[in-house]
VOZA-985674 format. One line per field, with one value per residue (C-alpha): residue number from 1; x, y, z. Coordinates in steps of 0.001 Angstrom, whole numbers, plus 500000, padded with zeros to 6 digits. Layout:
residues N
resi = c(NUM_...) $
c1 = c(X_...) $
c2 = c(Y_...) $
c3 = c(Z_...) $
end
This chain:
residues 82
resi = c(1_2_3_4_5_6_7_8_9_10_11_12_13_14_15_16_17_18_19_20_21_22_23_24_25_26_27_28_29_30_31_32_33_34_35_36_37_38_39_40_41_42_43_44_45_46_47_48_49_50_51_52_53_54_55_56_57_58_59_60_61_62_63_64_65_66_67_68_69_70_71_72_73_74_75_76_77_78_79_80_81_82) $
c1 = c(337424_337453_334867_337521_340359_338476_337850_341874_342843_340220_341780_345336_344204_343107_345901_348255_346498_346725_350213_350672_348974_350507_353747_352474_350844_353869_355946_353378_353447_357497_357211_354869_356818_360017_358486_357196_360520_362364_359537_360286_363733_363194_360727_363582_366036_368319_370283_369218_368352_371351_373663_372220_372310_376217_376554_374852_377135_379900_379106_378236_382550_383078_381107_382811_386661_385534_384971_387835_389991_388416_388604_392140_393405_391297_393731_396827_398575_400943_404027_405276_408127_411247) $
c2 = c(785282_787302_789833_790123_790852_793237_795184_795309_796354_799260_800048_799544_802393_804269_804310_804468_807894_809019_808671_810648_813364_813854_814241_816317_818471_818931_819697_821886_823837_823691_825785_828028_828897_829307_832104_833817_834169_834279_837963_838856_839211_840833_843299_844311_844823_842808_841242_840719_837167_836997_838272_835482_832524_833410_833768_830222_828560_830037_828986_825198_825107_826372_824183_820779_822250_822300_818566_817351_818871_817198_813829_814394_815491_812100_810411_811290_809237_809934_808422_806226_807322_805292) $
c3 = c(813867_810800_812856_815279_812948_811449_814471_815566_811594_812114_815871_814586_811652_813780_816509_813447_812145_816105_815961_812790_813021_816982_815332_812189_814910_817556_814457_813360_816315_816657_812734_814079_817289_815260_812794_815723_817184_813829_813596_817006_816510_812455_814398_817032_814179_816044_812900_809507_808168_806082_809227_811004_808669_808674_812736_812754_810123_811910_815434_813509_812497_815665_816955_815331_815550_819245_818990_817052_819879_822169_820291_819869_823426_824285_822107_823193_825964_828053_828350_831194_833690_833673) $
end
């Protein structure tokens, strides 16, 4: 018994470790693939970082006015015909 427990802790580290470094690695390459387009687009002399960083924040309030408008013409009912 304790042969066989010992065998599924080692599998279960193992599987664990799998797991882990799959997601360290996809996130890995996620980084990498950002700072190649985050070059890309430095190289074109498109915008500059600090031009973008602002366009992003103000897409973001855009973004969430956009959705309490929506929340709110959700709430609103109409009224009934007499």
């Amino acid at each position: 018994m304790s042969k066989s427990k010992f065998v599924i802790n080692k599998l279960a580290k193992l599987f664990e470790q799998g797991l882990v470094s799959y997601k360290d690695f996809s996130s890995e390459i996620l980084e990498i693939i950002k700072s190649q387009r985050d070059e890309l687009i430095f190289k074109m002399q498109l915008t500059s970082k600090e031009e973008a960083d602002i366009l992003i924040k103000r897409i973001e309030k855009l973004e969430q006015k956009i959705e309490q408008l929506e929340k709110k013409n959700k709430k609103t009912t109409r009224a009934k015909k007499s």
